[in-house]
N, C-alpha and C positions, 0 to 999 in steps of 0.2 A: 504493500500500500504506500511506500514512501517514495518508491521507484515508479513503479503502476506498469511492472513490469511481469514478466510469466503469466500465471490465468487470469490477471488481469490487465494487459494484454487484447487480450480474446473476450474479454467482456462485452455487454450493453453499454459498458461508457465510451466505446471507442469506434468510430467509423468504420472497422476491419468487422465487428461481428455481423453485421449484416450484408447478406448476400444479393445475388443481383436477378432471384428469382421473379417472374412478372408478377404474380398473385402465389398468397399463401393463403390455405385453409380453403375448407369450403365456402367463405364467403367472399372468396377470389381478393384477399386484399394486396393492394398494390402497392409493394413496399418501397422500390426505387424511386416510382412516381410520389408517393406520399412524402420521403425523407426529402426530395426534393421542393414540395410546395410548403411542408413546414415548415422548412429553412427559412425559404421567401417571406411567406407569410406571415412570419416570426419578424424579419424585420420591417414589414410594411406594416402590420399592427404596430409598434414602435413607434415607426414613423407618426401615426395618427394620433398616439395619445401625447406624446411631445409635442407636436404644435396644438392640440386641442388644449392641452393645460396653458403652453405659452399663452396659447388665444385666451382662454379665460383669465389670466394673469392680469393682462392686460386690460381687460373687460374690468374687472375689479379696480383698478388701479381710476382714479376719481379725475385725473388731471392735474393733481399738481395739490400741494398742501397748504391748506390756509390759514397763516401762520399770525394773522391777525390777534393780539392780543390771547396769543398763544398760552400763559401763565396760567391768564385768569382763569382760562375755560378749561386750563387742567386742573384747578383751585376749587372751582364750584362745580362742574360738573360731574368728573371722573370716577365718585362712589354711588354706586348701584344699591341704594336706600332695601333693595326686595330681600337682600342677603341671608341668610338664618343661617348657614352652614360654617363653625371656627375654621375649618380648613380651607372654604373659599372665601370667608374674608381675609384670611391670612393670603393668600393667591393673589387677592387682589390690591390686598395695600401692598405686597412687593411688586406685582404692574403698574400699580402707578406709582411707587418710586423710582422703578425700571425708567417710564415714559420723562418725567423730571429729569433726569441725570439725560437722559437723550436731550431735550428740548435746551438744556446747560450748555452740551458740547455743541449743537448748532448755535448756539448764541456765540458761544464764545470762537468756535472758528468761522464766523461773519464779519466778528468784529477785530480776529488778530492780525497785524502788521508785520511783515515780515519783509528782509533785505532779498529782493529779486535775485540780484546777480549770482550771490552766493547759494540764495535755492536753487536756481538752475545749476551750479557748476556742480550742485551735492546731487541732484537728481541724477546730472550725465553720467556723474562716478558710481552712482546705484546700478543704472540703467549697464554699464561698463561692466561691473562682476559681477552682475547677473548676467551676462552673455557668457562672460569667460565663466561661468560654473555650467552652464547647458553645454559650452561646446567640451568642455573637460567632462564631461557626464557622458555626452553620443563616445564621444572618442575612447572614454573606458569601457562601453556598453561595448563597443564595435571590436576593441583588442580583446575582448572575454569571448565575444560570439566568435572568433576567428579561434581564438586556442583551443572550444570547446569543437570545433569542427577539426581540427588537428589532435584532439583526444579521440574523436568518433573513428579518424581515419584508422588511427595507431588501435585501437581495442579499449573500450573504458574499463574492461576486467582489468587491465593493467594500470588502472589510478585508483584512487581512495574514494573518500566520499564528498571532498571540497571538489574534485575534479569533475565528476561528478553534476554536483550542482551548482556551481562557479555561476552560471549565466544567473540561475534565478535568485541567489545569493545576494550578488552582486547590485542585481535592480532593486530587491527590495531592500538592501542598505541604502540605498542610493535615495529612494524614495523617503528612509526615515530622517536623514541627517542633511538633505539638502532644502529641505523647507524649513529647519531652524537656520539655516546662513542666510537664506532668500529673508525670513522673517530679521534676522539683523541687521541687512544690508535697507530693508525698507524704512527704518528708524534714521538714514540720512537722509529722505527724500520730504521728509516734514510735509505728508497729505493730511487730508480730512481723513476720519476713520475709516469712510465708507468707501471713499477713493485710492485708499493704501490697501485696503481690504480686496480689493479688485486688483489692482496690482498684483498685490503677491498671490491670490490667486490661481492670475494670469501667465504666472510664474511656474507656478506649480503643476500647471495642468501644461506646460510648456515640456516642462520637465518629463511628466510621466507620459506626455503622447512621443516627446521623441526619443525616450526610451523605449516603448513598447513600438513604435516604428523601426526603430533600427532591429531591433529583435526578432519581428516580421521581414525585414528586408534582408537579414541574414538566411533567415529560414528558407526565403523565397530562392535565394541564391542558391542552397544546396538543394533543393526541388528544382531548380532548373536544372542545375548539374546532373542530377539524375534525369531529368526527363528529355535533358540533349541526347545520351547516351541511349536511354531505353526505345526509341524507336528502331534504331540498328541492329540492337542484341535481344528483342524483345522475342521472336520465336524460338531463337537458341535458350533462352535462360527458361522460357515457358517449356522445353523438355526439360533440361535440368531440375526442376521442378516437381514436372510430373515424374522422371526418372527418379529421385529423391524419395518422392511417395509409393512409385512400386517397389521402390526396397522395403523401405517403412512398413508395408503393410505383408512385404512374404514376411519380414522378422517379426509382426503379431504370430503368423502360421506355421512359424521355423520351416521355412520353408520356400518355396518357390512358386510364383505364380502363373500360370501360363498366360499367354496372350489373349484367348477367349475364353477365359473361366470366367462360368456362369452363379460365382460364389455373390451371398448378399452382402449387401455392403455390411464394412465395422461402423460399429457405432463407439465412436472413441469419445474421448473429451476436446473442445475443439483447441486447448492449450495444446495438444500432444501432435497435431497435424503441422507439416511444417508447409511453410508458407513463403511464398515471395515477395519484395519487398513492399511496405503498403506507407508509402510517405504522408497521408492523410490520417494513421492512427500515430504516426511519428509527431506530426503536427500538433493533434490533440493532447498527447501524453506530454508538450512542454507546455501547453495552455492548463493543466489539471497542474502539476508540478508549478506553475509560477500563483495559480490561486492558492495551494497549500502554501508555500511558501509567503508569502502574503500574508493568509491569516496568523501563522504562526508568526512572524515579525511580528503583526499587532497585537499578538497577544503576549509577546515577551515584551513589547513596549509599552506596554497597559501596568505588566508586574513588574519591572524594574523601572521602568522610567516614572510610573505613575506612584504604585504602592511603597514600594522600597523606599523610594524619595519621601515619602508621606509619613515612614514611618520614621526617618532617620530627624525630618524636621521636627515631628510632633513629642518623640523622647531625648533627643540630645537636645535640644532646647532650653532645658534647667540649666544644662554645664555648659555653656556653648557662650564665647567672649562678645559675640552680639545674637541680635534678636532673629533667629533662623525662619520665623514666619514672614518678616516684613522682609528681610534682606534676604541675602543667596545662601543657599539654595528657594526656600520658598515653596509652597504648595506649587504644585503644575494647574495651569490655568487648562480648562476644558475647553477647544478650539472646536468652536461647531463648524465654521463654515471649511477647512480643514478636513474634519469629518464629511464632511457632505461631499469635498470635492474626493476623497479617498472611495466615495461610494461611487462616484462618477468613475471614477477611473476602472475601477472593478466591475461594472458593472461594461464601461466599453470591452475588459477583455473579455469577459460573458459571450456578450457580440458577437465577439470576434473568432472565438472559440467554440461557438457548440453546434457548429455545422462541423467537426470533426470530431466532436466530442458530444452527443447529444446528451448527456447525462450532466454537464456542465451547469447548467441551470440549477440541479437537483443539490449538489454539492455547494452550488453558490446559496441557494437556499436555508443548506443547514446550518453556511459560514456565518450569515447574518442574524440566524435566530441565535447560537451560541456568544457573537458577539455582541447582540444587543444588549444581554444581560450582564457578561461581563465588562462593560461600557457602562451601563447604567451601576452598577457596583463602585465603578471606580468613579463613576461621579459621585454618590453616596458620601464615597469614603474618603477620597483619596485628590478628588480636584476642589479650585475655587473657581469662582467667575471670570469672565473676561474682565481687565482694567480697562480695556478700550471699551465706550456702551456708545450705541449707535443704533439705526432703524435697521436690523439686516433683512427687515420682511421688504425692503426694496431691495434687496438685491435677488429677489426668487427667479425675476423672467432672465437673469445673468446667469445664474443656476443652471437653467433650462436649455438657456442658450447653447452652453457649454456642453451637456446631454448632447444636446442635438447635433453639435459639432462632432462629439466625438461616435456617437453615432454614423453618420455619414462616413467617416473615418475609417470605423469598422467594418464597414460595408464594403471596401475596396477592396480590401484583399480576399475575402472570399466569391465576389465578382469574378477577381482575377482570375482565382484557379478556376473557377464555374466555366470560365468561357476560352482561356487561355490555354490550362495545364492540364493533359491529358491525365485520366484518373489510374491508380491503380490496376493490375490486368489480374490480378486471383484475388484481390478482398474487395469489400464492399458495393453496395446498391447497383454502381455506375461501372464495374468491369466488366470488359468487354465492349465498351464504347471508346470512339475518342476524345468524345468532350462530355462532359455530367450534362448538360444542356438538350442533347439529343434525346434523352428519357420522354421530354414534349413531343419533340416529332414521332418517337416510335409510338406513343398512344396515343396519337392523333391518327397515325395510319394502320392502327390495328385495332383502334376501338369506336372511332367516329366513323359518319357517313365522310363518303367522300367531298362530298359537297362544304363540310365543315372544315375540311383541312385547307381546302383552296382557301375560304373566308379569311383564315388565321391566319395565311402564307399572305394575302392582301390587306392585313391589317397589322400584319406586322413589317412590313415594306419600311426601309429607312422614309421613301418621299411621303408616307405617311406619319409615321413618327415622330420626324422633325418638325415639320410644323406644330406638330400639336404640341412637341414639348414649347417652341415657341409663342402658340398659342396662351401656356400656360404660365410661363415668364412674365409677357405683358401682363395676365389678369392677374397676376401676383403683383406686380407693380402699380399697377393701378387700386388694388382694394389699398396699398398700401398706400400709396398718396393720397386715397379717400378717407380713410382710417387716421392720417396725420391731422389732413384737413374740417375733419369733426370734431379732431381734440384740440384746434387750436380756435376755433369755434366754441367750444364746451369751456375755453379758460376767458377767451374775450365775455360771454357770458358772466362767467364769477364774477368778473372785473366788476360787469357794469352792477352787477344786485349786491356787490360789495358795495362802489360807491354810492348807490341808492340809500344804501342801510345806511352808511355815513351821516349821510347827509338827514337822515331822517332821528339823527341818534339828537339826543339832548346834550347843549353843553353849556 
């Protein structure tokens, strides 16, 4: 299970266990065509519920905030007189001391002064070791993926266990310790909270896509290598193969098989069948291997970075020559958006990974119910609140966006292979074709009328296509200039029943 190696391997979690039979069972289910449309359809639902939540985001979002005599109306208004419950009054007088301390730091960064020249030249020098930490980041991601391809060549039975798992290691250090430098380097550039907050971010998600890109582009690299090769030698290795299995299976009969022995088949376990190479369960088994790895980071960074630290402030404290709670070390502050964007991230390689791994999901599933709780624990115990307080319920449709982005993202390389890289020729749904894509055409022409196949071959015509994706561009641009020009409508409004009210106020 740490390797996800031997019989499993051969598992449900891997794109190799499923074969490339048309229908199984008697209710003729179509399994090539099926793993193919729930792929798709897996990320076209995606698609819809990401912009339908953007859309409602937005839809929620009032136009802009009416900051008029802001205090007051959080002064007189803000307690909800109907209350009875001590645990939701307590709820709520910490919401509205929460909204205070927000409406504080907007006053006060409205009103700070600051020397230009010298914020610009601290911002470039931010803006500067943030570059040189991303390109030091691709450049070690890319020297690890190149040794661990030079361990695959040589035999990895001949390395240890750092050898091993060096790539996935490696990313997810990478991932723990470069958002605390990105978060120091942001304390030169003196933003608002909400706009440092985006920054670094911006940063971070820079970080883990061109990580996880470079790790894709390695992979893609030796899947080409092999699939240069595999079109030349691909009958010869396919005896090899088969020749491999008629040994294989006289040494179940000690014995020898003849060439038209009419024996039933063995029913073996499918770990013990040897097989040719299958680069698509290779794929998967580093996308399951980089999410284990992953959780477990987070969970040794939860108990040494969170608790350990908590417990060493909260007892040496008595004997300790200054105050360990206010100064360093200090409780670890609970970084929600942080967390959010780690969910993002994880969730692109989901994505990106479970068209090779269909079980991926299942397993990201249990990651996040086990870590919800132990998250929720160590907030309990072990964090304090952010110092920085700000609105971060605007930054949701930023959230979404970034989803979406990495989404789209995700989508690319399994496109790629879908139409590009010839699939496995003895494992999975799609052998025996030369593109996984073809599975449409053959059930078009062995299950429709014929009439139906012509329609699809005319509607899927690039001179048809193109325009409609351009069709779709403009009306996207257009709802969206429509959509601006309501909300700059919808604020000229406020304006005027603002100064209506003014003027109607007593003074």
């Amino acid at each position: 299970l740490l390797t996800f190696q031997g019989f499993a391997q051969y598992s449900v979690l891997f794109y190799g266990y499923y074969n490339n039979q048309r229908t199984i069972g008697w209710l003729k289910f179509r399994m090539p065509l099926s793993y193919f449309l729930v792929g798709v359809g897996t990320i076209g639902y995606s698609f819809m519920i990401v912009i339908r939540t953007m859309a409602k985001n937005a839809n929620d979002d009032g136009g802009g905030d009416d900051t008029s005599f802001n205090f007051s109306w959080k002064m007189f208004t803000s307690w909800d007189y109907l209350i009875g419950n001590p645990e939701t009054a307590d709820n709520k007088f910490a919401s509205i001391t929460t909204s205070f301390k927000e409406a504080i730091v907007e006053e006060q960064e409205s009103r700070k002064e600051e020397n230009i020249h010298l914020t610009r030249f601290l911002r470039v020098l931010a803006n500067f070791l943030a570059l040189c930490t991303l390109a030091g980041s691709g450049y070690l991601i890319f020297f690890v993926v190149r040794r661990s391809q030079k361990f695959a060549l040589e035999g990895l039975e001949n390395y240890g266990w750092w050898e091993r798992n060096e790539v996935n290691m490696v990313m997810s250090l990478l991932g723990m310790f470069c958002p605390t430098l990105f978060d120091v380097i942001s304390s030169l550039e003196n933003y608002h909270p909400r706009i440092a907050l985006r920054w670094q971010l911006g940063r971070i998600f820079a970080l883990f896509l061109g990580n996880l890109y470079t790790f894709i582009i390695a992979l893609m690299d030796e899947i080409n290598l092999k699939a240069s090769y595999l079109p030349l030698y691909l009958l010869e290795e396919e005896k090899i193969v088969k020749y491999n299995m008629t040994i294989w299976e006289a040494s179940l009969y000690n014995g020898t098989i003849p060439g038209n022995s009419t024996a039933p088949p063995i029913q073996v376990d499918p770990a013990d069948v040897p097989r040719g190479p299958c680069w698509e369960t290779m794929v998967g088994q580093e996308f399951v291997r980089l999410t284990v790895s992953d959780t477990m980071t987070t969970y040794i960074t939860i108990l040494i970075g969170d608790f350990l630290r908590a417990v060493f402030v909260r007892f040496f404290n008595y004997c300790w020559c200054w105050d360990l709670e206010y100064g360093f070390p200090s409780y670890s502050e609970f970084d929600i958006s942080g967390n959010v964007l780690g969910l993002i991230f994880n969730q692109g390689m989901i994505w990106m990974g479970s068209f090779y791994a269909p079980c991926l999901p299942a397993i990201n599933v249990f990651r996040l119910h086990t870590s919800m709780y132990l998250q929720c624990w160590a907030v309990m115990c072990c964090n304090v609140p952010q110092e920085r307080v700000f609105k971060a319920s605007r930054s949701n449709n930023f959230y979404m966006a970034m989803l979406l982005f990495i989404l789209f993202l995700s989508t690319l390389p399994a496109v790629y292979t879908i139409v590009s890289i010839p699939p496995s020729f003895d494992c999975g749904p799609f052998s025996g074709k030369t593109r996984m894509f073809e599975v449409i055409s053959e059930t078009l022409e062995l299950d429709f009328p014929s009439w139906f196949g012509k329609v699809f071959g005319y509607a899927s015509n690039p001179g048809l296509i193109l325009p409609f994706i351009l069709l779709m561009v403009l009306s996207i641009y257009y709802l969206n200039a429509t959509s601006k020009s309501y909300k700059e409508a919808n604020l000229e409004l406020k304006k005027k029943l603002q100064n209506v009210r003014n003027r109607e106020l007593p003074f």
